[in-house]
Residue frames as a rotation matrix with the C-alpha (Angstrom) as fourth column:
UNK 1
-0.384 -0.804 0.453 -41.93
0.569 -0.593 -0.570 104.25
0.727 0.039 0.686 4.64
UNK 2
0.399 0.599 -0.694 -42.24
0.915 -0.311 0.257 106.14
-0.062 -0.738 -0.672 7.74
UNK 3
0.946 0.255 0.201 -41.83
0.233 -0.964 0.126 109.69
0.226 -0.072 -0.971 9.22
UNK 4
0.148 -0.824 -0.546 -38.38
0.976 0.034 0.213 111.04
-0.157 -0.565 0.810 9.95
UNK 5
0.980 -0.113 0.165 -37.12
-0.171 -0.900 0.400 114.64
0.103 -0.420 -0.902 11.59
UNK 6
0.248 -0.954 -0.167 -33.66
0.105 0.198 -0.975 115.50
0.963 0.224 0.149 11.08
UNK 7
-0.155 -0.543 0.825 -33.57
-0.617 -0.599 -0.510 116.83
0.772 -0.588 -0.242 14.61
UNK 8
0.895 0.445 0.005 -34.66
-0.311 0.616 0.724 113.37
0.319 -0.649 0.690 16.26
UNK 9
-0.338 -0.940 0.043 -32.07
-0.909 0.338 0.244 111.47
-0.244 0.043 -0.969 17.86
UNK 10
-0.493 0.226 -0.840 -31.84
-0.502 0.714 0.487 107.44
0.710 0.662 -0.239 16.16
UNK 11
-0.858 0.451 -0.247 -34.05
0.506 0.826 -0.248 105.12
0.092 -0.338 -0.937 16.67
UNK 12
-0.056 0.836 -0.546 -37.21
0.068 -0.542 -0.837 107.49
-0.996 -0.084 -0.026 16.38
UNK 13
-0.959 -0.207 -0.194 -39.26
-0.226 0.140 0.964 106.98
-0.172 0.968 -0.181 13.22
UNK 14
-0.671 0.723 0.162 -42.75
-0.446 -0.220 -0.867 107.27
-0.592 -0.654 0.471 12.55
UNK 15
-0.930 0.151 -0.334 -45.36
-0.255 0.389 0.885 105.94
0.264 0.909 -0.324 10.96
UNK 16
-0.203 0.973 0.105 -49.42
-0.917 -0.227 0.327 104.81
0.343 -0.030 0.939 11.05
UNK 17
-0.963 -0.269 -0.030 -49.63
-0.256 0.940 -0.224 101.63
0.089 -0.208 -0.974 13.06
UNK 18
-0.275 0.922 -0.273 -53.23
0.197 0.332 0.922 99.65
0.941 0.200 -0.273 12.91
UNK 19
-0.833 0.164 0.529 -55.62
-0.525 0.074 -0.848 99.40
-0.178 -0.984 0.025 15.42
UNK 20
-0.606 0.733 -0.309 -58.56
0.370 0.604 0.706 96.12
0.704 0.313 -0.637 15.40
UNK 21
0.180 0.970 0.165 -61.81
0.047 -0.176 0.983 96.73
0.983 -0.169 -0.077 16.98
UNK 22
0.707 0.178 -0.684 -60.90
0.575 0.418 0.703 95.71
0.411 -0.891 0.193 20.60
UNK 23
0.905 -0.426 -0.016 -58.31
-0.414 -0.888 0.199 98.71
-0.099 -0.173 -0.980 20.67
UNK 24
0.477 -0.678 0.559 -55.29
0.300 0.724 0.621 96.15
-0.826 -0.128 0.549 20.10
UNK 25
0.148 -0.432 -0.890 -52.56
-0.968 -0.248 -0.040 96.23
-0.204 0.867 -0.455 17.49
UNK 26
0.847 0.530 -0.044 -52.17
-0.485 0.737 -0.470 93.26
-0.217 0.420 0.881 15.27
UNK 27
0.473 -0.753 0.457 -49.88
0.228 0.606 0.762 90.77
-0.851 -0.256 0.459 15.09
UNK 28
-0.641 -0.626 -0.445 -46.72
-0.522 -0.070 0.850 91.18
-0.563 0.777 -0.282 11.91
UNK 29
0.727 0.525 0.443 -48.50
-0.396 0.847 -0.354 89.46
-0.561 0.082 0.824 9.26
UNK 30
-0.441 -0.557 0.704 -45.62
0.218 0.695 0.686 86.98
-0.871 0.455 -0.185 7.62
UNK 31
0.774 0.568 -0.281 -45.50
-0.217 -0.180 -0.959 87.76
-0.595 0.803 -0.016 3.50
UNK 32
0.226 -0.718 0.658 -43.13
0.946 0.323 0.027 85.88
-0.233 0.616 0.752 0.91
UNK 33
0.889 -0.099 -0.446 -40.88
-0.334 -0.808 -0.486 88.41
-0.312 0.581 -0.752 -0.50
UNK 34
0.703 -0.697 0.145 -37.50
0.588 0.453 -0.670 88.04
0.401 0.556 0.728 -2.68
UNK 35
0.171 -0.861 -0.478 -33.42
0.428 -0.372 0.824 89.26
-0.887 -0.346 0.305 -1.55
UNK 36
0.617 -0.147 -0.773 -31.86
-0.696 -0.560 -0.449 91.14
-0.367 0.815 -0.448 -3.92
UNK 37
-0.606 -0.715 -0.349 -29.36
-0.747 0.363 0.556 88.34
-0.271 0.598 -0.754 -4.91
UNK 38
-0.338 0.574 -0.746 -33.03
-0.604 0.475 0.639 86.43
0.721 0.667 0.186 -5.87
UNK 39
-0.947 -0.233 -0.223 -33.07
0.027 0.630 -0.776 84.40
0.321 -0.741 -0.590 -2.91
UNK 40
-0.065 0.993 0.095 -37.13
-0.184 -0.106 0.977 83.96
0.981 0.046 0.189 -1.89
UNK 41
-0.800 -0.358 -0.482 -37.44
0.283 0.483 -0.829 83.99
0.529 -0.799 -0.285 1.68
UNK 42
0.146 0.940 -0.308 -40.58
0.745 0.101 0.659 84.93
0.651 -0.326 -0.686 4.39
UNK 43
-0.871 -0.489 -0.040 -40.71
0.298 -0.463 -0.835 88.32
0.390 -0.739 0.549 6.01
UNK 44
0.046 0.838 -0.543 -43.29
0.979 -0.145 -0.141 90.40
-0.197 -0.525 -0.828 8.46
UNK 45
-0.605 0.553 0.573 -45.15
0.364 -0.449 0.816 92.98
0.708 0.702 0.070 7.57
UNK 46
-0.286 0.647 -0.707 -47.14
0.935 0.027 -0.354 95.17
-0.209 -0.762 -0.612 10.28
UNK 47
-0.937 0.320 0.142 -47.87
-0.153 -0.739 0.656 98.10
0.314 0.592 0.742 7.06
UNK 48
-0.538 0.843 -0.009 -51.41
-0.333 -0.222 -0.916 99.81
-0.775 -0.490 0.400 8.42
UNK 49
-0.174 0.533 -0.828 -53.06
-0.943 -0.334 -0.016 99.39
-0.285 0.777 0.561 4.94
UNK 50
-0.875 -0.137 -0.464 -52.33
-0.255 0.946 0.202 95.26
0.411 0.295 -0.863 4.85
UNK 51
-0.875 0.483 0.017 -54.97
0.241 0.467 -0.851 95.02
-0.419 -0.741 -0.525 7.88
UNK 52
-0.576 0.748 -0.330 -58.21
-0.812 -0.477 0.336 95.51
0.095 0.461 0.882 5.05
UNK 53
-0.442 0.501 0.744 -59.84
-0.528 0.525 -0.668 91.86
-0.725 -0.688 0.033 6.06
UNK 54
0.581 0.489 -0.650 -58.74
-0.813 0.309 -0.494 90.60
-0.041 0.816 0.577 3.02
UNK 55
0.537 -0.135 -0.832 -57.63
-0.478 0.765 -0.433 87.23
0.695 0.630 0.346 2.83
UNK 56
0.665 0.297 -0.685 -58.28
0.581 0.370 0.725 86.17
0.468 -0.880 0.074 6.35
UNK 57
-0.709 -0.703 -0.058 -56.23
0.482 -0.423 -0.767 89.15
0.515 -0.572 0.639 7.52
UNK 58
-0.166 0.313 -0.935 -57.58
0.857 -0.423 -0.293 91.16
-0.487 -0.850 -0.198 10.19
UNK 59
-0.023 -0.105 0.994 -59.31
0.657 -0.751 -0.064 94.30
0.754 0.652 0.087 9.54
UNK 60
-0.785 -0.588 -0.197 -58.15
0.607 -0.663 -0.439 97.73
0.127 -0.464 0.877 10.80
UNK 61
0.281 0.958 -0.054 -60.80
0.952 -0.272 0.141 99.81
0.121 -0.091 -0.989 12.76
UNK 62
0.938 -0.283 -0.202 -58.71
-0.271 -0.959 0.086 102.93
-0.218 -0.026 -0.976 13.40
UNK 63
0.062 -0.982 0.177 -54.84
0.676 -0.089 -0.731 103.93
0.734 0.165 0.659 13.29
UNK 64
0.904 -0.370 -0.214 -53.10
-0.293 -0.902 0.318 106.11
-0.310 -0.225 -0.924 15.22
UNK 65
0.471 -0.881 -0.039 -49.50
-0.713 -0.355 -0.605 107.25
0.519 0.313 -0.795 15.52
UNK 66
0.814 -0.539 -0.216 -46.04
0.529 0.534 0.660 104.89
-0.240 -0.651 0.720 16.75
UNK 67
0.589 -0.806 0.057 -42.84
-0.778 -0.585 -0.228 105.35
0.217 0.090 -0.972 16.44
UNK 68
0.518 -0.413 -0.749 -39.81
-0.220 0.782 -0.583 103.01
0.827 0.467 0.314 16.45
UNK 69
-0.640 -0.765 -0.069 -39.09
-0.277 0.314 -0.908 103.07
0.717 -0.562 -0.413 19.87
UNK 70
-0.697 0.648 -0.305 -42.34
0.661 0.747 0.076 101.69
0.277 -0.149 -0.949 20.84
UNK 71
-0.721 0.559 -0.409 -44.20
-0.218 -0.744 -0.632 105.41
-0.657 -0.366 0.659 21.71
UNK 72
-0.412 0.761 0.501 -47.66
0.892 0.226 0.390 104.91
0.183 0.608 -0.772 20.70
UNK 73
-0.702 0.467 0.538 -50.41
-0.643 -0.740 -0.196 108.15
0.306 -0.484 0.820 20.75
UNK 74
-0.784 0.607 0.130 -53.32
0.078 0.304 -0.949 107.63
-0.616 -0.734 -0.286 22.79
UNK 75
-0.138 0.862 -0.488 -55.70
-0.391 -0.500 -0.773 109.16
-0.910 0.084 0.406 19.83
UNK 76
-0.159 0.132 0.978 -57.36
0.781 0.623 0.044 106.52
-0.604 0.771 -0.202 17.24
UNK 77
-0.335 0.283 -0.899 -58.19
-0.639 -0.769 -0.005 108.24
-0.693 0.572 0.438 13.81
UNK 78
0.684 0.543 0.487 -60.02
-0.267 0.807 -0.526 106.85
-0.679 0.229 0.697 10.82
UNK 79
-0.596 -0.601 0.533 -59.15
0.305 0.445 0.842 104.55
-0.743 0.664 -0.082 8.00
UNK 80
0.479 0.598 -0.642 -59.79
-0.489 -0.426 -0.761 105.38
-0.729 0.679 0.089 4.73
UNK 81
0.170 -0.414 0.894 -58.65
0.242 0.897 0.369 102.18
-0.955 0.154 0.252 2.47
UNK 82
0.554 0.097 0.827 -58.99
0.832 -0.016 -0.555 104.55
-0.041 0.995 -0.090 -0.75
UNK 83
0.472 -0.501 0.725 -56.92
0.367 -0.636 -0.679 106.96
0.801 0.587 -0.117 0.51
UNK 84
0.442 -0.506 -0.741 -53.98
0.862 0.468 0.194 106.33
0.249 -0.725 0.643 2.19
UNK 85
-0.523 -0.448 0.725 -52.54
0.158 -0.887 -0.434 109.89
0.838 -0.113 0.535 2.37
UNK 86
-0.061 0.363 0.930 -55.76
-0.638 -0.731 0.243 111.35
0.768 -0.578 0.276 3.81
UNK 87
0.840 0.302 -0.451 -55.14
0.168 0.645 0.745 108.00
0.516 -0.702 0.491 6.73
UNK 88
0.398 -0.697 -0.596 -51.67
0.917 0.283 0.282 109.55
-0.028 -0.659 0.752 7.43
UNK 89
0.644 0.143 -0.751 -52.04
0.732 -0.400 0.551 112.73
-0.222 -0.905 -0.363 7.43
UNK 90
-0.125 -0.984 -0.125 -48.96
0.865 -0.170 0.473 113.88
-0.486 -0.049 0.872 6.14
UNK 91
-0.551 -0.011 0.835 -49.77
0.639 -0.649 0.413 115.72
0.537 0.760 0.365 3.24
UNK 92
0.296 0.768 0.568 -52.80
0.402 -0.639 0.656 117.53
0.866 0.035 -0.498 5.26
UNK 93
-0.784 -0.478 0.395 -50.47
-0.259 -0.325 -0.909 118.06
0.563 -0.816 0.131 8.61
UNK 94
0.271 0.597 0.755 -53.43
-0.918 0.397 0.015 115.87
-0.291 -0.697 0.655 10.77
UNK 95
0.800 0.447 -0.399 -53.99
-0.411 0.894 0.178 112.54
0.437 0.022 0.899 11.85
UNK 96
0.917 -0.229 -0.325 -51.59
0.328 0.899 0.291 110.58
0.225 -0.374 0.900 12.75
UNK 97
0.087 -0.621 0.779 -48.63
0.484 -0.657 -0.578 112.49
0.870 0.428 0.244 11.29
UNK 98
0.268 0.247 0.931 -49.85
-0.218 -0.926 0.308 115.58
0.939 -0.285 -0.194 13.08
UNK 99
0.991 0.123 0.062 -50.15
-0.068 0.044 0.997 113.58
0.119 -0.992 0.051 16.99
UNK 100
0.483 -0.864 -0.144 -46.62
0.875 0.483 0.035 112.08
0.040 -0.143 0.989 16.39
UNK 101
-0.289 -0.474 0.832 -45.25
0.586 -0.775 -0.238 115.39
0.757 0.419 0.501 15.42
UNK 102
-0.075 0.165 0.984 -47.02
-0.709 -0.702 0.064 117.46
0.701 -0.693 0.169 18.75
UNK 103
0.940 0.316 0.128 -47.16
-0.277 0.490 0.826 114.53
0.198 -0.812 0.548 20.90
UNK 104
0.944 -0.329 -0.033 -44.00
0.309 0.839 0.448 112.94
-0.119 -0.433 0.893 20.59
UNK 105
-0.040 -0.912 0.408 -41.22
0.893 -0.215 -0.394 114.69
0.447 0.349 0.824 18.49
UNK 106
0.232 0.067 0.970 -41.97
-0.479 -0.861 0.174 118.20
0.847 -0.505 -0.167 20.29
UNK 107
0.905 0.046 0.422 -41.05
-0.383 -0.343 0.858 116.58
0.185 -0.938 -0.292 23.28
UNK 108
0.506 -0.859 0.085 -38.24
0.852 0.481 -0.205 114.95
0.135 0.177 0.975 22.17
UNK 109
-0.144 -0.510 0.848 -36.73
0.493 -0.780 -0.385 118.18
0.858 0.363 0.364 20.39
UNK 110
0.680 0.553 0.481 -38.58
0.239 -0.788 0.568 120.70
0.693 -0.271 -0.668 22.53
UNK 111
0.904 -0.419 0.085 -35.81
-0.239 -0.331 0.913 119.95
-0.354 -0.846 -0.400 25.53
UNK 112
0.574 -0.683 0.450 -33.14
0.705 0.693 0.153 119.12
-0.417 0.229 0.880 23.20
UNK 113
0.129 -0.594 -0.794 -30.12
-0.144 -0.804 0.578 121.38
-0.981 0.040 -0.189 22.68
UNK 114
0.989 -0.126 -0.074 -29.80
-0.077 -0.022 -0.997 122.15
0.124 0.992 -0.031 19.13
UNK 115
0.384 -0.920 0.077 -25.93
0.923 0.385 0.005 120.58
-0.034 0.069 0.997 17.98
UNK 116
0.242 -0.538 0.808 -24.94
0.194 -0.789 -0.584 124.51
0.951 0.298 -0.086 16.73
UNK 117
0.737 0.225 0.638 -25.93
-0.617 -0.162 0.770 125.62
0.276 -0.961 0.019 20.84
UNK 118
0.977 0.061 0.203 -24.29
-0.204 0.527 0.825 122.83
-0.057 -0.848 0.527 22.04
UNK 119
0.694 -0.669 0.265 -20.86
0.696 0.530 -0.484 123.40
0.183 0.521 0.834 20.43
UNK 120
0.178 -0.150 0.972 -20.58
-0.108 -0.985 -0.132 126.94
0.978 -0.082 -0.192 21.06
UNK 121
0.718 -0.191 0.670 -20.81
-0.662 -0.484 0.572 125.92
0.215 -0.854 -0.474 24.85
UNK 122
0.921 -0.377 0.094 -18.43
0.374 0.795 -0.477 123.46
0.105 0.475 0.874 24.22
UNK 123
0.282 -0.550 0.786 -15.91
0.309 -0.723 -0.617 125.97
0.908 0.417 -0.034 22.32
UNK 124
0.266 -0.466 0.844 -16.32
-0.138 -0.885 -0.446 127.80
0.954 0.002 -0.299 25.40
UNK 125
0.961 0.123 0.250 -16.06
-0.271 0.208 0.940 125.74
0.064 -0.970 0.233 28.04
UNK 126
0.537 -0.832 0.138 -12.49
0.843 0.536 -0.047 124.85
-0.035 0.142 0.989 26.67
UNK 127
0.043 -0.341 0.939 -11.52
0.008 -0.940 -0.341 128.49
0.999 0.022 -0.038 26.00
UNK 128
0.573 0.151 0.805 -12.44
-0.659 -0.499 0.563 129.08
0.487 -0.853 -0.187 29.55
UNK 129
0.746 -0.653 0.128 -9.89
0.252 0.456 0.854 126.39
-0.616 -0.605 0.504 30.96
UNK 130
0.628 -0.446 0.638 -7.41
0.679 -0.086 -0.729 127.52
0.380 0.891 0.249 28.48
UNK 131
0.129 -0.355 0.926 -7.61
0.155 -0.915 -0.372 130.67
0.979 0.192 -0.064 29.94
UNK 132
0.766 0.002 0.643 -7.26
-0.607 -0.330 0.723 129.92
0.214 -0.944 -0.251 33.34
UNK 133
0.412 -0.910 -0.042 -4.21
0.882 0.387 0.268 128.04
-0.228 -0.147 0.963 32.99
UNK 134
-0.358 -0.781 0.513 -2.65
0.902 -0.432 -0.028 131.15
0.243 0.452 0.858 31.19
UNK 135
-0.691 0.013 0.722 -4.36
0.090 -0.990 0.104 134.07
0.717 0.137 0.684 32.25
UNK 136
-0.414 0.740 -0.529 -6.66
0.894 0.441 -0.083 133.03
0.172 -0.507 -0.844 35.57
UNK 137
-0.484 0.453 -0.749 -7.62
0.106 -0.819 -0.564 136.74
-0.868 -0.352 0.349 36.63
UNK 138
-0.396 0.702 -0.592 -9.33
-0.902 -0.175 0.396 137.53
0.175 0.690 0.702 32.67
UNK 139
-0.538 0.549 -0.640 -10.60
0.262 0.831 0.491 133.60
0.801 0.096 -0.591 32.94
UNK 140
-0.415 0.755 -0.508 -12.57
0.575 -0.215 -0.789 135.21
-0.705 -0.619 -0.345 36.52
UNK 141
-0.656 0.219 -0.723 -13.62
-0.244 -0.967 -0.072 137.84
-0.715 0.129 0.688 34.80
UNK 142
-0.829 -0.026 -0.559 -14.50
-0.557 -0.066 0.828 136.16
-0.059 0.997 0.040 31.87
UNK 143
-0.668 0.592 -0.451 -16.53
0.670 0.742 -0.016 133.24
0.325 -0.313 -0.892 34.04
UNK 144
-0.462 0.592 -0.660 -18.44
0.796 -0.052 -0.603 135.94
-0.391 -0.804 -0.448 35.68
UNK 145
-0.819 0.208 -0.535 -19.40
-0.572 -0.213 0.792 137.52
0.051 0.955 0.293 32.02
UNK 146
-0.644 0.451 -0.618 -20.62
-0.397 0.494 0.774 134.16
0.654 0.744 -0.139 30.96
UNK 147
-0.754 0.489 -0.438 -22.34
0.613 0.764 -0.202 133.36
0.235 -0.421 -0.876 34.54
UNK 148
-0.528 0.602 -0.599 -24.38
0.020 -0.697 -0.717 136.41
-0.849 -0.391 0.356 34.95
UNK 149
-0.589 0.327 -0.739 -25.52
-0.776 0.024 0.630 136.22
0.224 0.945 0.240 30.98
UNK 150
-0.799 0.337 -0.498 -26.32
0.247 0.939 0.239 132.57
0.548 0.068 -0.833 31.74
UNK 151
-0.758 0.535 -0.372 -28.21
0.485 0.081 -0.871 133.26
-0.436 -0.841 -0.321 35.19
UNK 152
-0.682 0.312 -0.662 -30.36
-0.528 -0.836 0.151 135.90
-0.506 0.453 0.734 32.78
UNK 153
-0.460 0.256 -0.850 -30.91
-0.770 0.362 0.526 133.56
0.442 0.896 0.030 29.97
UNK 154
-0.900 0.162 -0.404 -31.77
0.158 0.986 0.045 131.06
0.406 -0.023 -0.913 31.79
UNK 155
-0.405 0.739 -0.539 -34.54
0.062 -0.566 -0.822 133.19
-0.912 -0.367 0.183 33.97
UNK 156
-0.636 0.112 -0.764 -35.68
-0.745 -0.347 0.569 134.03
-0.201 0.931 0.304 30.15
UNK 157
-0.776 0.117 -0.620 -35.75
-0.414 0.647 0.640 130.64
0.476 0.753 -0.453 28.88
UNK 158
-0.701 0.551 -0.453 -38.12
0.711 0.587 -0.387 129.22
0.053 -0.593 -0.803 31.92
UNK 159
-0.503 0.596 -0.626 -40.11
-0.157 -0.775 -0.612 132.26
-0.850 -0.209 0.484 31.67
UNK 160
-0.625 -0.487 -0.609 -40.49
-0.748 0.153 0.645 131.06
-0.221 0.860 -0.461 27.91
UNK 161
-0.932 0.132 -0.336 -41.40
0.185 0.974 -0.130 127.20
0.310 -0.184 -0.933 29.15
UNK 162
-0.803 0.491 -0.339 -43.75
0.173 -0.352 -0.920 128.80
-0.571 -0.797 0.198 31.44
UNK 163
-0.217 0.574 -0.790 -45.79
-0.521 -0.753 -0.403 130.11
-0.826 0.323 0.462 29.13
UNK 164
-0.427 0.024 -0.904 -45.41
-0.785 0.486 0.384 127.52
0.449 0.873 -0.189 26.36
UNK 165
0.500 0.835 -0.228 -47.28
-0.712 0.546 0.441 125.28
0.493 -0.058 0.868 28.98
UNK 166
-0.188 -0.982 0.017 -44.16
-0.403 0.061 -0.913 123.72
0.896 -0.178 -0.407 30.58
UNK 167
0.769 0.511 -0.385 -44.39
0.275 0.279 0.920 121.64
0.578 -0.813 0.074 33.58
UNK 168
0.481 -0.842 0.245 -42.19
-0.819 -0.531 -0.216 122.31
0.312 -0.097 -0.945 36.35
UNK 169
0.463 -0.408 0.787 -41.37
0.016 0.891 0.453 118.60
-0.886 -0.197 0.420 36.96
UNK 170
0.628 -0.366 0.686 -39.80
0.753 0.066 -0.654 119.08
0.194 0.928 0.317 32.67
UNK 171
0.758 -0.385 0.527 -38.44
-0.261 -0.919 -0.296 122.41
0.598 0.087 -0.797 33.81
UNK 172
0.630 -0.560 0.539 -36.44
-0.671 -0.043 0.740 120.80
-0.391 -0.828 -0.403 36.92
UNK 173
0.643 -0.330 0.691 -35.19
0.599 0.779 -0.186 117.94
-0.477 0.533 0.699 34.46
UNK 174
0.683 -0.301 0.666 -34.13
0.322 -0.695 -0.644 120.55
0.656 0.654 -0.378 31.91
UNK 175
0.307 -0.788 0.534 -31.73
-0.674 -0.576 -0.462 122.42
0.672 -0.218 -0.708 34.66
UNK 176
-0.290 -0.621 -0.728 -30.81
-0.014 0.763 -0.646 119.12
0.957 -0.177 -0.230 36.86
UNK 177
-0.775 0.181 0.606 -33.38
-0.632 -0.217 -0.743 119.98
-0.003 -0.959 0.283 40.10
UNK 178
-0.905 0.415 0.097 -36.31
0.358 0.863 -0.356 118.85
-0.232 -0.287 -0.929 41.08
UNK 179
-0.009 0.733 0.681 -39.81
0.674 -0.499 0.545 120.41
0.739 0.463 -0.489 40.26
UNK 180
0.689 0.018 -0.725 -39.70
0.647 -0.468 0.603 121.52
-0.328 -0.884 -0.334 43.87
UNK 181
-0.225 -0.920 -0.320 -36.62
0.737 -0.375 0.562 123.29
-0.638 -0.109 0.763 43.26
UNK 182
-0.869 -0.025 0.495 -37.21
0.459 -0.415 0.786 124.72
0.186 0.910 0.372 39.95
UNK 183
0.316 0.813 0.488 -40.59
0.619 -0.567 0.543 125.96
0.719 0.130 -0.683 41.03
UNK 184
0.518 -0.367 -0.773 -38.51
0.621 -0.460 0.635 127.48
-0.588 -0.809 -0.010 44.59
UNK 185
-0.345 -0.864 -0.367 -36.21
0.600 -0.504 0.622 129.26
-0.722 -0.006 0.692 42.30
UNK 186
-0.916 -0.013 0.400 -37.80
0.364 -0.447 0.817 130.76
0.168 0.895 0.414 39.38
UNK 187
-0.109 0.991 0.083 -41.52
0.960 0.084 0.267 131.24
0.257 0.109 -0.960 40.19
UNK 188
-0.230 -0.565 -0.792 -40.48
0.827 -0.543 0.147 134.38
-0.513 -0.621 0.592 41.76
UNK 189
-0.766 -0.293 -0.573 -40.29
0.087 -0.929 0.360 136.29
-0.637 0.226 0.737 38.85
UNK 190
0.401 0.916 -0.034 -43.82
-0.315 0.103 -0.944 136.98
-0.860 0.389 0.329 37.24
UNK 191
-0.381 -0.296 0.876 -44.63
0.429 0.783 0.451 135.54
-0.819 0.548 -0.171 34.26
């Protein structure tokens, strides 16, 4: 059973993935197992704890973090074959756990609009053609409400990034520029 973050999008699952002496990950190992309608059939198996160098399997010299869309971390951690918690971390918020969580899912999330955020401008991006079919002079007004707020918030939010260690090659992604850009337009205002 791996890791899972309600705010990931699918296909992102975590979990403790071997590692053999030469810095490699081991092959699936192939293990009889039964269907639920009884049926007996051969499946793979690439669980960190299998790789203990019993019964000519390979044994596991470290672990770190994957993930199901093929992100590995870069940092090995030990094994501890009597205790599989303190090899993943979870329970103690290190190890493996800990990289996936600050290595990978923080950058997932970190530039990802939350769904509430992203409805609201939604909401109003329809309100705001609504109202310029039926009422265009409040629908100026109203754009030039929500573009001065924005132009604010958005100065804010990179001011934010900035400080939270942000590059500005993530910042120019984040608003649709380049780093060049994004460092021409904002750097301006101290930090």
């Amino acid at each position: 059973m791996g890791w899972h973050s309600d705010d990931l999008p699918e296909g992102h699952e975590g979990y403790v993935v071997a590692v053999l002496a030469d810095g490699t990950e081991p092959p699936a190992i192939r293990t009889p197992r039964k269907a639920a309608d009884g049926r007996e059939y051969t499946g793979e198996n690439s669980a960190w704890w299998l790789y203990d160098g019993r019964e000519g399997r390979p044994r596991a010299f470290a672990v770190k973090a994957g993930c199901a869309c093929g992100w590995r971390s870069t940092d090995m951690f030990p094994v501890d074959f009597q205790d599989w918690e303190a090899t993943d971390g979870f329970e103690a918020g290190d190890g493996p756990w800990a990289a996936w969580e600050a290595e990978h899912v923080g950058r997932l999330v970190g530039g990802r609009i939350p769904d509430d955020v992203a409805d609201t401008i939604e909401r109003l991006r329809v309100q705001l053609a609504a109202l310029a079919d039926s009422r265009p002079l409040a629908a100026v007004e109203a754009a030039a409400r929500v573009e001065k707020l924005g132009t604010a918030r958005l100065q804010q939010a990179v001011t934010s990034a900035v400080r939270d260690g942000a590059s500005w090659t993530s910042i120019g992604t984040a608003t649709g520029t380049t780093r060049q850009a994004a460092h021409q337009r904002f750097s301006k205002v101290p930090f």
